[in-house]
GUDO-475838 format. One record per residue (C-alpha): residue in one letter; y, x, z. Coordinates in Angstrom, 1 decimal. Example, Ala and Ser with C-alpha at 12.3 -4.5 7.8 and 13.67 -1.06 7.14 Angstrom:
2
+-----+--------+--------+--------+
: res :      v :      u :      w :
+-----+--------+--------+--------+
:   A :   -4.5 :   12.3 :    7.8 :
:   S :   -1.1 :   13.7 :    7.1 :
+-----+--------+--------+--------+
This chain:
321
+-----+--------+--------+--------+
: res :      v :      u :      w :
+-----+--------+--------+--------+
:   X :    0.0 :    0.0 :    0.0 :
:   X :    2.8 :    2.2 :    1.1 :
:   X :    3.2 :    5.3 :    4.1 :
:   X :    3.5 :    4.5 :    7.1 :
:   X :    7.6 :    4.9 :    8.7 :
:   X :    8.0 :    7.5 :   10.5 :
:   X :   10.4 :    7.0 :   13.4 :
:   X :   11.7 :   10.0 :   14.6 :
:   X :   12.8 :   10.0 :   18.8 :
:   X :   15.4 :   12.3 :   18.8 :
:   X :   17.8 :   10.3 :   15.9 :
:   X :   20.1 :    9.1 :   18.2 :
:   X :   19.3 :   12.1 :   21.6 :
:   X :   22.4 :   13.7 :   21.4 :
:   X :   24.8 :   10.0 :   21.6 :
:   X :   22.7 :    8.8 :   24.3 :
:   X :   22.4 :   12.2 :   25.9 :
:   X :   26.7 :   12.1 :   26.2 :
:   X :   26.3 :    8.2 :   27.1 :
:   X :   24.0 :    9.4 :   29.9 :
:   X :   26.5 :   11.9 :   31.1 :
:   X :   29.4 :    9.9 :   30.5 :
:   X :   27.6 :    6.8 :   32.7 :
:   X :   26.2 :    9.5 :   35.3 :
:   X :   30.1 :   10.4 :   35.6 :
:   X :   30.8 :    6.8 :   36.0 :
:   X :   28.6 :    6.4 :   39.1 :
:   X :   30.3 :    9.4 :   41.0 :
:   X :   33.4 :    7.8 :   40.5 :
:   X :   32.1 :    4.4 :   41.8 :
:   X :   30.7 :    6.0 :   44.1 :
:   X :   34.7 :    7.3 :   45.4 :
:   X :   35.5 :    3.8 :   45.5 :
:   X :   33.3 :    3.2 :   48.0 :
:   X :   35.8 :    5.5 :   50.1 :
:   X :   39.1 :    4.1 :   48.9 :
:   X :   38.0 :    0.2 :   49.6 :
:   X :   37.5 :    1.3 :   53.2 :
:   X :   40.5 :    3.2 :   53.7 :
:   X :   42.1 :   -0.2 :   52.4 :
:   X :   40.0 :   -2.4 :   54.5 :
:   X :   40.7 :    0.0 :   57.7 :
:   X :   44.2 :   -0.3 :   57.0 :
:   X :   44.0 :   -4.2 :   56.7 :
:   X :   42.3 :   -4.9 :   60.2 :
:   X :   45.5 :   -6.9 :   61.2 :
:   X :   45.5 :   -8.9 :   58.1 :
:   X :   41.5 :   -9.3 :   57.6 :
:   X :   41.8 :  -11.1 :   61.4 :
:   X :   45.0 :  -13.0 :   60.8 :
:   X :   44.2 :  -14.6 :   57.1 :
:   X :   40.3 :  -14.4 :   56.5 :
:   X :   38.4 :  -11.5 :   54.5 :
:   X :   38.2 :  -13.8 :   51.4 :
:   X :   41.5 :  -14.4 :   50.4 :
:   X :   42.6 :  -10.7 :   51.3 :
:   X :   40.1 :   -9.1 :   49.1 :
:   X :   40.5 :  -11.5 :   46.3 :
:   X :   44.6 :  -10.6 :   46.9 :
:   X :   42.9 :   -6.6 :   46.4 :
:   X :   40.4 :   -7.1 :   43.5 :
:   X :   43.3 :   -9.1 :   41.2 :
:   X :   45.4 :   -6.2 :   41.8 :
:   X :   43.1 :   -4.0 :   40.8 :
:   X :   41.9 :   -5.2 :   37.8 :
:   X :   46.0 :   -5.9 :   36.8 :
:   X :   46.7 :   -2.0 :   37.3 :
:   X :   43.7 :   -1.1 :   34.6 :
:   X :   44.4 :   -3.8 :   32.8 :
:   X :   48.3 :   -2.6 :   31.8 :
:   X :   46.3 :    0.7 :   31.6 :
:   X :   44.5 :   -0.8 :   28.9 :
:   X :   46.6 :   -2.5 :   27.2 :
:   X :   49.8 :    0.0 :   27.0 :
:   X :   47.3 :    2.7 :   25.9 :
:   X :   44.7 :    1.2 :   23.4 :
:   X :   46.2 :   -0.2 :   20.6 :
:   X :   43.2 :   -1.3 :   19.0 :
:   X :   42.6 :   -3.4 :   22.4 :
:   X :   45.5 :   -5.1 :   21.9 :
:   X :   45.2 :   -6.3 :   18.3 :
:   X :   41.8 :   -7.2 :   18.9 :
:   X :   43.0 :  -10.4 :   21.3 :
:   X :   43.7 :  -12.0 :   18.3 :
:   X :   39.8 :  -12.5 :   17.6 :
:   X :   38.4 :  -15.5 :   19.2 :
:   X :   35.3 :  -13.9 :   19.2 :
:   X :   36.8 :  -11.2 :   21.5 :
:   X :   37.8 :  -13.8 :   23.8 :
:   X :   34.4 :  -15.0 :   24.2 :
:   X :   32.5 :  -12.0 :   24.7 :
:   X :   35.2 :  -10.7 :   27.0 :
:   X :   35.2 :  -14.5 :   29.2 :
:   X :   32.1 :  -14.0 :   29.1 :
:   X :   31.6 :  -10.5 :   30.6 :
:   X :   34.5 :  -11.2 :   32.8 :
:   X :   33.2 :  -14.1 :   34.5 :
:   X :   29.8 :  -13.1 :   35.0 :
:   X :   31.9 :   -9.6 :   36.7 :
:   X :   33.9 :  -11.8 :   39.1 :
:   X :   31.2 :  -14.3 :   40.5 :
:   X :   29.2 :  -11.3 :   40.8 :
:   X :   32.4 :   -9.3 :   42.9 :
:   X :   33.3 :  -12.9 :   44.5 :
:   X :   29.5 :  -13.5 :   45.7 :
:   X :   28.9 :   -9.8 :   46.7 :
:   X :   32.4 :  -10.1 :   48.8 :
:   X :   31.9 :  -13.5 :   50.3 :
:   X :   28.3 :  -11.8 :   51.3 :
:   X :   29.6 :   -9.1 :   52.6 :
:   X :   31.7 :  -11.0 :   55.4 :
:   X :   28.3 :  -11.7 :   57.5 :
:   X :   26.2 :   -9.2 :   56.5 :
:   X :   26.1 :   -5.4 :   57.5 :
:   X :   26.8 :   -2.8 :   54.5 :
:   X :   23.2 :   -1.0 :   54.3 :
:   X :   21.6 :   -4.6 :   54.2 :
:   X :   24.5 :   -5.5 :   51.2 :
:   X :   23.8 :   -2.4 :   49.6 :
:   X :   19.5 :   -3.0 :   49.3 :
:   X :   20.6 :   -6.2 :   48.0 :
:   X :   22.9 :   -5.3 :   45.7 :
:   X :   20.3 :   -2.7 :   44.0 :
:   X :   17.8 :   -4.6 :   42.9 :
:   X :   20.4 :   -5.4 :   39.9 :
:   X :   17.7 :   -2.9 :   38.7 :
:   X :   15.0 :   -4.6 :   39.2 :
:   X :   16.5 :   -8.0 :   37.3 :
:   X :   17.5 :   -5.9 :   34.8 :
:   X :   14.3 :   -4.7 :   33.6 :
:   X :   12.8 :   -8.3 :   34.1 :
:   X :   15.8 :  -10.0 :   32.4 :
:   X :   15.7 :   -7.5 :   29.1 :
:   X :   12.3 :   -7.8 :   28.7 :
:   X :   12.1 :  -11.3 :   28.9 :
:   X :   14.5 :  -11.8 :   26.5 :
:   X :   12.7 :   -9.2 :   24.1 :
:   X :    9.9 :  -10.8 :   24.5 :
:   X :    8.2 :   -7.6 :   25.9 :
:   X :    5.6 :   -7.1 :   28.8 :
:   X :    6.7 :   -4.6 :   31.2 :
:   X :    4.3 :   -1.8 :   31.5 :
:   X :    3.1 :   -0.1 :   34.3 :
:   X :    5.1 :    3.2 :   34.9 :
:   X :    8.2 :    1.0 :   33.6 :
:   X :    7.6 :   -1.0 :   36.6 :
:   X :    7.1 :    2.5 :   38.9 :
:   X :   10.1 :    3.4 :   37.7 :
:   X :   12.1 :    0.7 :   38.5 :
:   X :   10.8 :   -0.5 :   42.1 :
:   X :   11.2 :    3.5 :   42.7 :
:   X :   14.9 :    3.3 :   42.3 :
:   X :   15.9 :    0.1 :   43.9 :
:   X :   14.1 :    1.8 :   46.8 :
:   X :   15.9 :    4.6 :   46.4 :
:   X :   19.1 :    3.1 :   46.3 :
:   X :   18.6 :    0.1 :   49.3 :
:   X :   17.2 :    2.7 :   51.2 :
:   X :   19.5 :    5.7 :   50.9 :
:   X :   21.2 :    5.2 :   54.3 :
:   X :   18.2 :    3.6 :   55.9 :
:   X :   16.1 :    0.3 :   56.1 :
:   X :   18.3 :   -2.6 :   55.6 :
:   X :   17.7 :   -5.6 :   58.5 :
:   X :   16.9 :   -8.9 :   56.8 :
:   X :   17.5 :  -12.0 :   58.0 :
:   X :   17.7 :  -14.1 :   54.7 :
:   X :   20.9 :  -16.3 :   55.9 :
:   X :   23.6 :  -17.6 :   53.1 :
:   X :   24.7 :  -13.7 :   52.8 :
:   X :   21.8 :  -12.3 :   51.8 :
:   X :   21.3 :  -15.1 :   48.9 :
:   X :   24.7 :  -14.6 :   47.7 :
:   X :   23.9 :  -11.1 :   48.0 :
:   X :   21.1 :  -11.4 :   45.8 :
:   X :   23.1 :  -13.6 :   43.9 :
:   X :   25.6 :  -10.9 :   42.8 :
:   X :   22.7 :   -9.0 :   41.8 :
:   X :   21.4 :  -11.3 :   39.9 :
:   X :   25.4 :  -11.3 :   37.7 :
:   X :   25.4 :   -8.0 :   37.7 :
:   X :   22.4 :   -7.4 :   35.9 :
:   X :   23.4 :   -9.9 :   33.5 :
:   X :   26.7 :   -8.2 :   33.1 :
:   X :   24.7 :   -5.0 :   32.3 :
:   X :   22.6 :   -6.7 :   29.7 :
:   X :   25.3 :   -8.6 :   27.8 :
:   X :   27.9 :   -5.9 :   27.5 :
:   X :   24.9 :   -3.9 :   25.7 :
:   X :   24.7 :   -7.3 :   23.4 :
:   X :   28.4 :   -7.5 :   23.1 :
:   X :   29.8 :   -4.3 :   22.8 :
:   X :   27.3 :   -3.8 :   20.0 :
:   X :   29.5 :   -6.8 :   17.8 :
:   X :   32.8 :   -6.4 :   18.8 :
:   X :   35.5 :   -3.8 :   19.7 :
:   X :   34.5 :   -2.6 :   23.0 :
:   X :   38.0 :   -2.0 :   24.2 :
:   X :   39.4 :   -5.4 :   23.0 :
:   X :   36.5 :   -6.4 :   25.1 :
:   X :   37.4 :   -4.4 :   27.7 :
:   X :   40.7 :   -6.1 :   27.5 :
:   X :   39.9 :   -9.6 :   27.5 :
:   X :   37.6 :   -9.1 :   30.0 :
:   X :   40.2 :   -7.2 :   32.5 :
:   X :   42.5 :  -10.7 :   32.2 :
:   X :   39.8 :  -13.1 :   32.6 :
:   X :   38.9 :  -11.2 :   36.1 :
:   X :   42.2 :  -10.7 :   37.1 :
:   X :   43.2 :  -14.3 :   36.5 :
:   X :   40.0 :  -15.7 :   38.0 :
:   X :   40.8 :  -13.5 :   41.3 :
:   X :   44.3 :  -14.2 :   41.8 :
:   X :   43.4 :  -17.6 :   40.9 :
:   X :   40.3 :  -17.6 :   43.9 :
:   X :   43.2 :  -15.7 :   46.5 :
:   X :   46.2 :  -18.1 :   45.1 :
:   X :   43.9 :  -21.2 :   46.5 :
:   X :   42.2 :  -19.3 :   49.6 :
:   X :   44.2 :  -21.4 :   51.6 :
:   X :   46.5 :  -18.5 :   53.1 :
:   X :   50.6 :  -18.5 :   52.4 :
:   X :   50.3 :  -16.3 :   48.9 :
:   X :   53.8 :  -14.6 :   49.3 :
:   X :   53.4 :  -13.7 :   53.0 :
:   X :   49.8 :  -12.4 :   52.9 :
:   X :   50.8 :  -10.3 :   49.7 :
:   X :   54.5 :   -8.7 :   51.2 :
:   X :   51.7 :   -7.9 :   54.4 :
:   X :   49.1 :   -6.5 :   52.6 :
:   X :   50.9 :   -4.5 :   49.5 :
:   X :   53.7 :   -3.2 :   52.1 :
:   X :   51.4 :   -0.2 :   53.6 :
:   X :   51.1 :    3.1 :   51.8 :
:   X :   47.6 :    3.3 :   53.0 :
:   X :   46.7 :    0.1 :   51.2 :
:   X :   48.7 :    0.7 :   47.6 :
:   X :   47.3 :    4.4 :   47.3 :
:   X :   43.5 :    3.1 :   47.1 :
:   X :   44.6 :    0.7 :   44.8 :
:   X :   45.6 :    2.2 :   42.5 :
:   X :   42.6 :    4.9 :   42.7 :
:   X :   40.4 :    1.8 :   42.3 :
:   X :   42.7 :    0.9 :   39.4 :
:   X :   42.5 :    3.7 :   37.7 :
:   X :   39.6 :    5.2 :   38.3 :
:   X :   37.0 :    2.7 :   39.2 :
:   X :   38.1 :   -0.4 :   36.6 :
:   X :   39.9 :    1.6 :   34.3 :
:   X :   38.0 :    4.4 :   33.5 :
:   X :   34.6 :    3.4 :   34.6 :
:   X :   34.8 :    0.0 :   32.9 :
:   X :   36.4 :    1.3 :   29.6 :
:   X :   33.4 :    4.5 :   29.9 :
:   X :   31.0 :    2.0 :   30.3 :
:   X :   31.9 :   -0.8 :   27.5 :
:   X :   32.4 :    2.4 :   24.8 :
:   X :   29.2 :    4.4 :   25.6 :
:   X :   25.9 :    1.6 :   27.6 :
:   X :   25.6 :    0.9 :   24.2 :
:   X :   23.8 :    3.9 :   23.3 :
:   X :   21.4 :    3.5 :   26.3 :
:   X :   18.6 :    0.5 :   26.8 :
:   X :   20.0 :   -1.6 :   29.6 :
:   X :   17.2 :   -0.4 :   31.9 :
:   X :   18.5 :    3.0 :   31.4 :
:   X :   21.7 :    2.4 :   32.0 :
:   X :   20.9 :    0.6 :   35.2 :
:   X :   18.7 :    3.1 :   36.8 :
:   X :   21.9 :    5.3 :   36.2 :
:   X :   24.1 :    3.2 :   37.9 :
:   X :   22.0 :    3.0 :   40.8 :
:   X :   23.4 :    6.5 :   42.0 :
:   X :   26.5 :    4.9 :   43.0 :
:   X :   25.4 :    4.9 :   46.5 :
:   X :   24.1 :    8.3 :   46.5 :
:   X :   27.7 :    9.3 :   46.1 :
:   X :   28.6 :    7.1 :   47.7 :
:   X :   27.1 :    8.4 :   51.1 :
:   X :   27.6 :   12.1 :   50.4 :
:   X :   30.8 :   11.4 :   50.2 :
:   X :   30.6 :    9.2 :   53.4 :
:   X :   28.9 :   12.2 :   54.8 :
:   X :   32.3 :   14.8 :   54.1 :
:   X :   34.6 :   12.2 :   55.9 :
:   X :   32.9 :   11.7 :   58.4 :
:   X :   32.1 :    8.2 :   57.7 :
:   X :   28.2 :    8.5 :   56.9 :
:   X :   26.3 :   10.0 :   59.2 :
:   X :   23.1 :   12.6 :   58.4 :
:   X :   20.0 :   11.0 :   58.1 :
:   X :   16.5 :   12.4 :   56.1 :
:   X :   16.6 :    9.0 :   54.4 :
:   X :   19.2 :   10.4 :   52.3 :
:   X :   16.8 :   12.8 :   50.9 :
:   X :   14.0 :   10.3 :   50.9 :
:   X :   16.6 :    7.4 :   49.0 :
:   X :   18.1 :   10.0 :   46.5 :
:   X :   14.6 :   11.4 :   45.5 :
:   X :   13.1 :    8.1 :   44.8 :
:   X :   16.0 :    7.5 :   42.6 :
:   X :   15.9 :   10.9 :   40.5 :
:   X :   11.9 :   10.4 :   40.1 :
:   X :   12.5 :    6.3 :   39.3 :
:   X :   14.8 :    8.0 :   36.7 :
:   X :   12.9 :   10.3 :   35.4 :
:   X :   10.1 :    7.5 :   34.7 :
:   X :   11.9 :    5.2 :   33.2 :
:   X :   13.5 :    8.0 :   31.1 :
:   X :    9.6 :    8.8 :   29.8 :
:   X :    9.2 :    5.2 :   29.4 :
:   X :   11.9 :    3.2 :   27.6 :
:   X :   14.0 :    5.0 :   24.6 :
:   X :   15.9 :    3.7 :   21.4 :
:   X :   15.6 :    0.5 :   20.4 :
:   X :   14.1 :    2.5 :   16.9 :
:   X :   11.5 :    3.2 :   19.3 :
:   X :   10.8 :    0.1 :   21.1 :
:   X :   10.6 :   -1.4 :   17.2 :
:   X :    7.9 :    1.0 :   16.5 :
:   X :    6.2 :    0.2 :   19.5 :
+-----+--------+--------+--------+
C-alpha cells in the first residue's frame, strides 16, 4: 500500500524544551507570590477583622489583575487590536471566568481552613488534569501516567507536611478551585492554540478584574472606605504591584504564549512546583520552618516529573500512538 509515517519525537524538543523553562520560571515566581500575599495580608490584620476576609481580598485580587492588565494593554499592541475579535472575547471570558471562580472559591476556602490543608487541595489540579485531558481525548490513562501524576500531587500537598482533613464547606470549595483550575490549564492549551494568546491574555485580565471588583463592590463593606484603608499602607501597595507585575503579568502572559507547546499534563506537573518555592522561600524569611518533608514533598514531585516527562509528549506523538 504505502510506508508507514514516521514520526520523529524530537520535531518540536527544542519549543517545548524553552516552554518547559519558561513555565518552570513561572512557578518560581508564583512561588514569590506566596510571600508578597502574606506580607499584604499581615499588614491588613486590622482591616481583615473589621470588614471580613472576602471582600478585602477581592478589593486585592481586582487590583492586581488591573496593574497587569494596563501592563498588557499599554505594551502589546497586538493585544489591543485583537479585542476587536468576538472570538477573542469568548476565549478570553471564558479563561477569565473559569480563573476567578477558581481564585474566588480557593479564597472563600481559605477563610476556614489552615494553608497546608489549602495547599494539598489545591494540587490535585494535577490530578484533574490528567483525568479531564484524557477524557476528553478519549484516551485511557496508562499506568506510569498515573504514577506520575498521584506522585506529584503528593509531592506538592505534602511539601510542608500532612494536611488535617475534616471535609467541611472549605475543603469542597477547596477542591472546587482545583477542579477550575485544571480546567483553566486545559482550555488555555485549546484556546491559545486558535487565537492570539495576548489578546487572550487581554480579554481575559478585564473579565477577572471586572468580575472581582464586581464580587468586592457587593461584599457588603463601604467600597470607598475599605479601599482608602486598605491601599493607604506602603506595605500593602508594594506587594501589589509585585503580584501585578510579576505574578499576573508575566506569569500569565509566559504562560498563554508558551503551555501551548507542552500537553496539559506536562504543564501541570510543572506548575505543581509552586509550593516548592514557595516554602524555600518561606524557609529564608523565616516564615516556613525546616522539616524532612520538604525533601520527601519536593522529590516526589521531581520523580512524578520525570515520569510523566517519559510518558506523555507531542501531540504528533500521542497521534502515533
Amino acid at each position: 500500500m504505502g510506508e508507514a509515517i514516521q514520526v520523529t519525537p524530537l520535531e518540536f524538543k527544542p519549543e517545548r524544551k524553552k516552554a518547559a523553562l519558561v513555565l518552570f520560571s513561572v512557578t518560581l515566581i508564583w512561588g514569590a507570590t506566596f510571600v508578597w500575599m502574606k506580607q499584604a495580608l499581615d499588614a491588613l490584620d486590622a482591616e481583615l477583622a473589621l470588614y471580613g476576609s472576602f471582600g478585602v481580598v477581592a478589593l486585592l485580587v481586582a487590583g492586581r489583575f488591573f496593574i497587569a492588565t494596563v501592563l498588557v494593554f499599554c505594551v502589546f499592541s497586538s493585544a489591543r487590536a485583537g479585542l476587536r475579535d468576538p472570538e477573542v472575547w469568548k476565549g478570553g471570558g471564558l479563561l477569565g471566568g473559569i480563573l476567578l471562580v477558581g481564585f474566588v472559591s480557593q479564597m472563600i476556602g481559605l477563610d476556614s481552613i489552615n494553608p497546608s490543608t489549602s495547599a494539598f487541595l489545591t494540587s490535585l489540579y494535577i490530578v484533574f488534569t490528567a483525568l479531564i485531558s484524557r477524557r476528553l481525548g478519549g484516551k485511557p490513562l496508562t499506568r506510569m501516567l498515573v504514577i506520575g501524576v498521584l506522585l506529584a500531587t503528593f509531592g506538592a500537598g505534602f511539601i510542608e507536611g500532612p494536611p488535617h482533613l475534616s471535609w467541611g464547606w472549605g475543603e469542597v470549595l477547596t477542591v472546587g478551585s482545583a477542579t477550575f483550575f485544571a480546567l483553566h490549564i486545559i482550555y488555555t492549551d485549546i484556546i491559545t492554540a486558535k487565537q492570539d494568546p495576548l489578546a487572550i491574555t487581554l480579554s481575559s485580565f478585564l473579565v477577572v478584574t471586572a468580575g472581582a471588583l464586581l464580587l468586592f463592590l457587593f461584599s457588603g463593606q463601604p467600597p470607598v472606605e475599605v479601599a482608602q484603608n486598605v491601599l493607604s499602607s506602603r506595605e500593602v501597595v508594594l506587594p501589589l504591584i509585585y503580584l501585578g507585575v510579576g505574578g499576573s503579568f508575566f506569569c500569565l502572559v509566559a504562560l498563554n504564549i508558551y503551555q501551548r507547546h507542552l500537553h496539559p499534563v506536562q504543564a501541570a506537573i510543572i506548575y505543581g512546583f509552586e509550593p516548592v518555592w514557595a516554602t524555600l522561600f518561606g524557609l529564608g524569611l523565616g516564615m516556613v520552618e525546616w522539616t524532612w518533608w520538604i525533601l520527601v514533598g519536593g522529590g516526589a514531585l521531581l520523580l512524578g516529573n520525570l515520569l510523566v516527562e517519559m510518558t506523555v509528549s507531542t501531540p504528533q506523538m500521542d497521534e502515533a500512538e
